[in-house]
KEFILO-587996 format. One record per residue: x, y, z of N, C-alpha, C, CB in turn. Coordinates in steps of 0.1 Angstrom, whole numbers, plus 5000, padded with zeros to 4 digits. Glycine has a CB too. Layout:
BEGIN
XYZXYZXYZXYZ ...
// end
This chain:
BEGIN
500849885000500050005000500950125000499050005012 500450254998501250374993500250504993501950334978 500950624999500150694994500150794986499850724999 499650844976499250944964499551084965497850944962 500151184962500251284960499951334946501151314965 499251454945499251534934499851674938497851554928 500751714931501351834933500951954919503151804934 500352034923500252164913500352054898501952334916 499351974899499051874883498251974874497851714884 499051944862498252074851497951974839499552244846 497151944829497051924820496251994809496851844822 496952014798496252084788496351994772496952244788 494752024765495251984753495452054743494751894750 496752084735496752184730497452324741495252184726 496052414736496352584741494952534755495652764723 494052404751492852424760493352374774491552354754 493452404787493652364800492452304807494052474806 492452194808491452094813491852064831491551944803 493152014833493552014848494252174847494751874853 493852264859493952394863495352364876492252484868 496052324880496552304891495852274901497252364893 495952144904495452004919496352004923495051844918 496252014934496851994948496151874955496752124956 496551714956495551624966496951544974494151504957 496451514985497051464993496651354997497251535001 496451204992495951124995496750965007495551114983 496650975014496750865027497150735026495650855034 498050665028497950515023497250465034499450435019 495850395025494850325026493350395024495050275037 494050525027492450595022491550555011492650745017 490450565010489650585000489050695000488850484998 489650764983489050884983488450864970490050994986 487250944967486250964956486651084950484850974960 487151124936487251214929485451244924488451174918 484951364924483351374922483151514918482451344934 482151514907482351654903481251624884484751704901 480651684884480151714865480851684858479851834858 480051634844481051594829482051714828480051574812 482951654822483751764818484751834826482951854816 484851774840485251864853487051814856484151824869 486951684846488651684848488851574861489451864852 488351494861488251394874488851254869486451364879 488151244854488751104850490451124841487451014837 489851224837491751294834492651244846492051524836 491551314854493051314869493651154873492151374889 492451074870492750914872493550894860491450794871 493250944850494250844841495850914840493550834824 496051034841497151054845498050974853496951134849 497250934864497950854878497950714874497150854894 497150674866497450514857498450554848496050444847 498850644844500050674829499150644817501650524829 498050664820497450684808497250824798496350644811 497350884805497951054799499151084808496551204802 499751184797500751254797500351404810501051284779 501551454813500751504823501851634820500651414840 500951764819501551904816502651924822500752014818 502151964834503252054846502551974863502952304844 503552004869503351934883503851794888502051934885 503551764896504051574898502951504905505551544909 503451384902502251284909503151144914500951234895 503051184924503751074933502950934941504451164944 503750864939503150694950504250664959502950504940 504050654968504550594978505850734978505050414974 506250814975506950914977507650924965507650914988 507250824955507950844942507350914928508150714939 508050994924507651084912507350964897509251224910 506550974897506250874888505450914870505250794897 505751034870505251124860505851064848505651284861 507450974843507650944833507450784835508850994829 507050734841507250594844505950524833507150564863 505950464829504750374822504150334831505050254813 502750284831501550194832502150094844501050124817 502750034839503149854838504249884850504049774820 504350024856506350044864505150074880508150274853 504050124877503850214889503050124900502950344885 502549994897502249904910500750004912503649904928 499949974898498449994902497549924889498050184903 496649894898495349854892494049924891494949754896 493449924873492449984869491149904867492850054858 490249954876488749874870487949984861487449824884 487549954852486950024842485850054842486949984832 484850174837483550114833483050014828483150154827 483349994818483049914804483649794810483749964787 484349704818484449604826485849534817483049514828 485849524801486949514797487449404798487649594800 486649294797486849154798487249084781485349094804 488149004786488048964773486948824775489748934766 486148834761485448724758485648544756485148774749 486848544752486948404750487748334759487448384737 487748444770488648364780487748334794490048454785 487748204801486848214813486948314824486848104819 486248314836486648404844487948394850485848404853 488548274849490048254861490548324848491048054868 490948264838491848324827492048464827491248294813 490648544827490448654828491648754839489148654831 490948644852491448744866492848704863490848714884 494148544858495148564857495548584848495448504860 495248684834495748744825497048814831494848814819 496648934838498148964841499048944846498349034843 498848804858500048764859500448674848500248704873 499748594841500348494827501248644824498848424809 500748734818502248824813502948834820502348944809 503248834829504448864843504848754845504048914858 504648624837505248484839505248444854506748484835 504748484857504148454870504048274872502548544871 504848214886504348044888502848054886504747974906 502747944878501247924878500847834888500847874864 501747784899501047824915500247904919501747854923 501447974917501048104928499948204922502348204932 499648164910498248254899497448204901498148264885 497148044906496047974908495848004923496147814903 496348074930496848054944496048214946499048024948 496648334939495948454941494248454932497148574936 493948354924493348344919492148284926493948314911 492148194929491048134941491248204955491447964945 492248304958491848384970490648504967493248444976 490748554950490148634948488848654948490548664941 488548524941487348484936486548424953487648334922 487448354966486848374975486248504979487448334983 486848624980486748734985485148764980487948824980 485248724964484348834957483248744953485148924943 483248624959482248474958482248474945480548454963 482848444937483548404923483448274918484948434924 483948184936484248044935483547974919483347964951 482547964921481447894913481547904898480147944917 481748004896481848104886483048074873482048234894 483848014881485248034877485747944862486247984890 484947884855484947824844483947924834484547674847 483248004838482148084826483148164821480648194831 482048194809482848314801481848434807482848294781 482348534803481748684802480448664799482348784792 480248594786478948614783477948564791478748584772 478048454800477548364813477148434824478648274818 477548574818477748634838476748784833480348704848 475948814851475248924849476349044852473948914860 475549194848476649284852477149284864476449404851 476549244870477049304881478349174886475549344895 478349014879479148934881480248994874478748814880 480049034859481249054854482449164858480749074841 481349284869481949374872482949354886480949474871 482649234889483549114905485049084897482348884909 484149014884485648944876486849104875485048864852 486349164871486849304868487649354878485749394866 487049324893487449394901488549244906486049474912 488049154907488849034905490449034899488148974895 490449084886491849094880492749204887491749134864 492049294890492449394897493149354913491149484898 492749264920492949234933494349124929491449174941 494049044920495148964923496649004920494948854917 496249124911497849184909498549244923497849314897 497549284933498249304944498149434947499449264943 498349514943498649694938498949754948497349784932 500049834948499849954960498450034956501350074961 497750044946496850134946495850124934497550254947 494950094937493350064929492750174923492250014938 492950204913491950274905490750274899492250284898 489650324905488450304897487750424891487450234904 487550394873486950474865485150474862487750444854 484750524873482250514868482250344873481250524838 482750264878482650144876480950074880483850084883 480350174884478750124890477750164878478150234907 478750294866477650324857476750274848477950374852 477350154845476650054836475449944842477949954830 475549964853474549864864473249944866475249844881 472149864866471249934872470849954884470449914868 469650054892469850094905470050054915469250124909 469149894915469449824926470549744930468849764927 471249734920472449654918473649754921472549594903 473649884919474549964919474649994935474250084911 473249994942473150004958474649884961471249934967 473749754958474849654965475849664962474749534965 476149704947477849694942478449814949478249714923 478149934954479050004965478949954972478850124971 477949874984478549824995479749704997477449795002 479849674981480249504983482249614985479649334960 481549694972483449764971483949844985483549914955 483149894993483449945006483849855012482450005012 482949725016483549605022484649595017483049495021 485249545003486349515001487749605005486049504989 487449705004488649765008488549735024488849935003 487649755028488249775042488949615047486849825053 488449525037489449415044490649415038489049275043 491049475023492149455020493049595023492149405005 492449705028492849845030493849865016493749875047 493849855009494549914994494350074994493549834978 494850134994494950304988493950264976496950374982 493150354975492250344962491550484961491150224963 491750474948491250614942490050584934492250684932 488650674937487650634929487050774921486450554939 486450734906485650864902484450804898486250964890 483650924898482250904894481751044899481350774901 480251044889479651184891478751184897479351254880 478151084903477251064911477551024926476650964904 477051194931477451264943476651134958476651454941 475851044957475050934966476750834967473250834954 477150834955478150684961479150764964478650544950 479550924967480750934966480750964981481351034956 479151014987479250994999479050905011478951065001 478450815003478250665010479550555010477150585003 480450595004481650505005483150575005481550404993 482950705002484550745006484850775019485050874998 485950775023486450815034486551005032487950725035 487451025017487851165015487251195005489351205014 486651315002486151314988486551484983484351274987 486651484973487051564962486451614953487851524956 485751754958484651784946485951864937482951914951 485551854923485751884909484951984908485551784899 485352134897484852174892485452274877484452204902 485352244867485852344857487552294859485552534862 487852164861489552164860490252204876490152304847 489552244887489952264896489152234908490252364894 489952174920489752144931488352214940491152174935 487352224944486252264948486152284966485352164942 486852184970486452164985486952004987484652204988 487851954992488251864998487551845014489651874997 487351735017487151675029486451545032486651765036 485451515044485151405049483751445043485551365064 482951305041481551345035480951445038480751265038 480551405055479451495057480151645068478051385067 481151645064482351765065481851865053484151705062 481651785041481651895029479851915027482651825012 479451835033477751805033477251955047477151555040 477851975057477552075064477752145067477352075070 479352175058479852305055480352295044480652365064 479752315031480252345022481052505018479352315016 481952515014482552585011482452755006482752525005 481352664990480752734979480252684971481452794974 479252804964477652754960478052614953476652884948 478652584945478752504939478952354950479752554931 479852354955479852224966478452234973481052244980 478052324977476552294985475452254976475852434992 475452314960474252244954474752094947473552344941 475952064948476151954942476251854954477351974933 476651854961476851774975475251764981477951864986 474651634980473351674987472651584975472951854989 471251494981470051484970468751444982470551324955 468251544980468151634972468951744975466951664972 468951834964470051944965469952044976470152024952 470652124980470452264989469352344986471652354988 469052364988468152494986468352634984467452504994 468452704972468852874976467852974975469952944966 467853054984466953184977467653304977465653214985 467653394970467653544968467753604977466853584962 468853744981467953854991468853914994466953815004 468553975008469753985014469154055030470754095003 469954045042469654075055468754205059470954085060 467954265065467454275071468254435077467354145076 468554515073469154645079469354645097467954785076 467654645098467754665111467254525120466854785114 467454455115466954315122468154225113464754255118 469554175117470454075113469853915114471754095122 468853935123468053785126467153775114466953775142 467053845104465853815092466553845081464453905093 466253715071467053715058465553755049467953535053 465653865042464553965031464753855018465254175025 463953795014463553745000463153844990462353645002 463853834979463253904963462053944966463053804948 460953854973459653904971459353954987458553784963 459953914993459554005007459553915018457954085006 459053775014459253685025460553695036459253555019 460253675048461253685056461653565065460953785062 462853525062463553405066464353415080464453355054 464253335089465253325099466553295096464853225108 467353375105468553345106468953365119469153405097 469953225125470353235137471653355145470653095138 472453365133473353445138474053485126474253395148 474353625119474453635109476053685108473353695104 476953665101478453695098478453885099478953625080 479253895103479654025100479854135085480754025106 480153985075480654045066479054035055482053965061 478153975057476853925053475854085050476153815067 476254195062475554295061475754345051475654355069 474654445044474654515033475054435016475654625037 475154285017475354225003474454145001476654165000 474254134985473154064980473853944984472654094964 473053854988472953704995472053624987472353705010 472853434991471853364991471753264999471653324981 470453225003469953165019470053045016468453195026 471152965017470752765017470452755026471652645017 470052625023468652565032468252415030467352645028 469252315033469152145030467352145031470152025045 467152075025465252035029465252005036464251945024 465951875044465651815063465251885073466651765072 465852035072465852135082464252245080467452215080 463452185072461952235069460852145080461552205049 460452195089459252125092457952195091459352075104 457052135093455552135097454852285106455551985109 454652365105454352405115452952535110455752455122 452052475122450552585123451152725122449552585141 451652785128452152875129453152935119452452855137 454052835108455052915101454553015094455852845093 455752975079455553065070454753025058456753105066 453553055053452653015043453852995029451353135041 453352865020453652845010453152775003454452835010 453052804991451852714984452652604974450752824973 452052414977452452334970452352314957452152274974 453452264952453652274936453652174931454652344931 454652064938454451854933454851844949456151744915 453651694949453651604959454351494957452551564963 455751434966456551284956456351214970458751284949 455351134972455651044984456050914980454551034994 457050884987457750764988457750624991458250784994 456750645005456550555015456950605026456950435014 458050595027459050625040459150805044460850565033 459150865036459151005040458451065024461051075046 458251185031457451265015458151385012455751325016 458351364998459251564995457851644987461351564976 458251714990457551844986458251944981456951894996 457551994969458552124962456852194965459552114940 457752354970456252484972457452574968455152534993 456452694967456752804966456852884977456052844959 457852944979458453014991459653124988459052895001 459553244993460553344989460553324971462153294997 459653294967460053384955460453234943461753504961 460653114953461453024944460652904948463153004947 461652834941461252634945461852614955461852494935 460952544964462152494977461252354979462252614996 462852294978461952134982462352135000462851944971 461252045002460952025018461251885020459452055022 461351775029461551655029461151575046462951655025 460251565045459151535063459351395060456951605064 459351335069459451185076458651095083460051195083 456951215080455951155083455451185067455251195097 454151105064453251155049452751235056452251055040 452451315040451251455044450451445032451951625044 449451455031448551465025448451635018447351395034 449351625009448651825004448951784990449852015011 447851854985448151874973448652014964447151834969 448952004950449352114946448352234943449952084936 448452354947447452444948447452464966446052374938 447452364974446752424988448452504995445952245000 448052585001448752655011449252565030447652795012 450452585025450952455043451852565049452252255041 452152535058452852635070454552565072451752635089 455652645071456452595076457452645082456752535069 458252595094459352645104460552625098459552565118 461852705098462852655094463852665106463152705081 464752545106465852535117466452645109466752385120 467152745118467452885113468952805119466553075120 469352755128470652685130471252615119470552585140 470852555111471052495103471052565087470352415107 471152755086471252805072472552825070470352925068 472952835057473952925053473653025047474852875046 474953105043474653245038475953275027474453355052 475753295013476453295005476353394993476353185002 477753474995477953564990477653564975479053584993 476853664968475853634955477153664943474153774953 478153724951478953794937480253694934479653974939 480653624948482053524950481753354952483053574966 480553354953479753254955480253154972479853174941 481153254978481353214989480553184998481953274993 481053055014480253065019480453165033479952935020 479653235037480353345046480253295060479653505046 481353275067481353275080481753375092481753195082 481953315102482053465115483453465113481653435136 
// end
């Protein structure tokens, strides 16, 4: 095992700059989630660190080693793919010992990491099919399979849940969370789908435009986001914003575009006199005879809890209660907001403002 550094990593293609300079510091054994929108330079950043791209300016180190000219094959890591990348005409063992057959590897000791793998990942059974024999979600074991027996100081994974459908994608994060934690491998994961990056990383790494967003621990970046961007992307349902700005003579009341007036528990110093915007997770909406009127716009009940999107301050705000409610769209409901629980973000830097 080993751990990862990115130093001031730049990639450009051409004149166009896609990696802006990263800075990550990653832990041997951590699992960290690179996460962030198409386009944001996340799977760049993986393939860089596999030697699959060339890398502008900066360094990228394992285990304390600069590994920026080194090939693929020199740096002691393994990639699981999307696309799973199996070859067809070989069974599953064949598959998972392809790369040691090229490393001439005792074919002991290939049959030997080979049946440890396939224990791990219940494979056992399996181990004579081909690809075409197996559901996604088996082929995506074999995958992760080849990957384990090479050993790696460090595991790369590229969307590997994208090709699966929902329910299968639930269990295939938990099966890969389990897995590391028994083998603790340094592993690096991407995907844009902000649910698995907080249900199974340890560190995560929002992306944005080629550059670094907000590093930290899930629900570190989930209750203090940074900026606007980390707060509406971190979260499902998303944050909530509205328009406005404080209150002159009352700092306890956030002024909505249209006049509604929002609580606020304690407001920054620097908050006064600038156009603002009020997040507001939905959890922190309840029920109340007494609140603020707002009229419903779609009812999504679940079973388990019910969301609601109304109209409030001016905008959409989804709500999210834990008991069912019976409202429909058109009727007017009352609601409290935990005023402990807002932020307050600067409209022009998209910062989040604190004391």
């Amino acid at each position: 095992m080993a751990g990862v550094d990115f130093v001031d990593v730049r990639k450009s293609f051409g004149t166009f700059p896609v990696i802006k300079g990263v800075d990550i510091e990653i832990e041997d054994g951590e699992f960290v989630i690179l996460v962030g929108p198409s386009g944001c330079g996340k799977s760049t950043l993986l393939r860089m660190l596999a030697g699959l791209e060339n890398i502008t300016a900066g360094q990228i180190r394992i285990d304390g080693r600069v590994v920026n000219a080194l090939p693929p094959k020199e740096r002691d890591i393994a990639m699981v793919f999307q696309n799973y990348a199996l070859y067809p005409h070989m069974t599953v063992a064949d598959n998972m010992a392809f790369s040691l057959m090229l490393a001439r590897t005792d074919r002991g000791e290939i049959d030997r990491r080979v049946k440890a793998a396939a224990e791990i990942l219940g494979l056992g059974a399996l181990l004579d099919r081909y690809p075409r024999q197996l559901s996604g979600g088996q082929r995506q074991r074999v995958a992760m399979g080849r990957a384990i027996v090479r050993d790696p100081q460090v595991f790369l994974f590229d969307e590997p849940l994208s090709n699966l459908d929902a329910k299968l994608r639930v269990a295939m994060r938990a099966e890969i969370k389990e897995l590391h934690q028994r083998l603790k491998t340094t592993t690096v994961y991407v995907t844009h789908d902000q649910i698995e990056a907080m249900t199974m990383a340890d560190k995560i790494v929002v992306m944005h435009d080629g550059i670094v967003e907000q590093i930290g621990a899930p629900l570190d970046l989930y209750d203090t986001p940074n900026n606007l961007f980390v707060a509406g992307f971190i979260g499902s349902p998303a944050m909530n914003m509205i328009r406005g700005r404080l209150d002159p003579d009352d700092p306890k009341a956030f002024v909505a575009a249209d006049g509604t007036r929002l609580p606020v528990a304690k407001a920054p110093a620097a908050a006064l006199g600038r156009e603002l915007i009020y997040g507001l997770r939905p959890e922190f909406i309840s029920l109340d005879g007494q609140g603020l009127p707002a009229t419903v716009a779609v009812t999504e009940p679940t079973g388990y809890e019910t969301q609601l999107i109304v109209k409030l301050g001016g905008t959409d705000v989804t709500c999210i209660f834990r008991e069912r409610v019976a409202a429909r769209p058109g009727e007017t409901i009352r609601l409290a907001i935990d005023a402990g629980h807002i932020h307050l973000f600067d409209v022009e830097t998209g910062r989040r403002l604190t004391d």
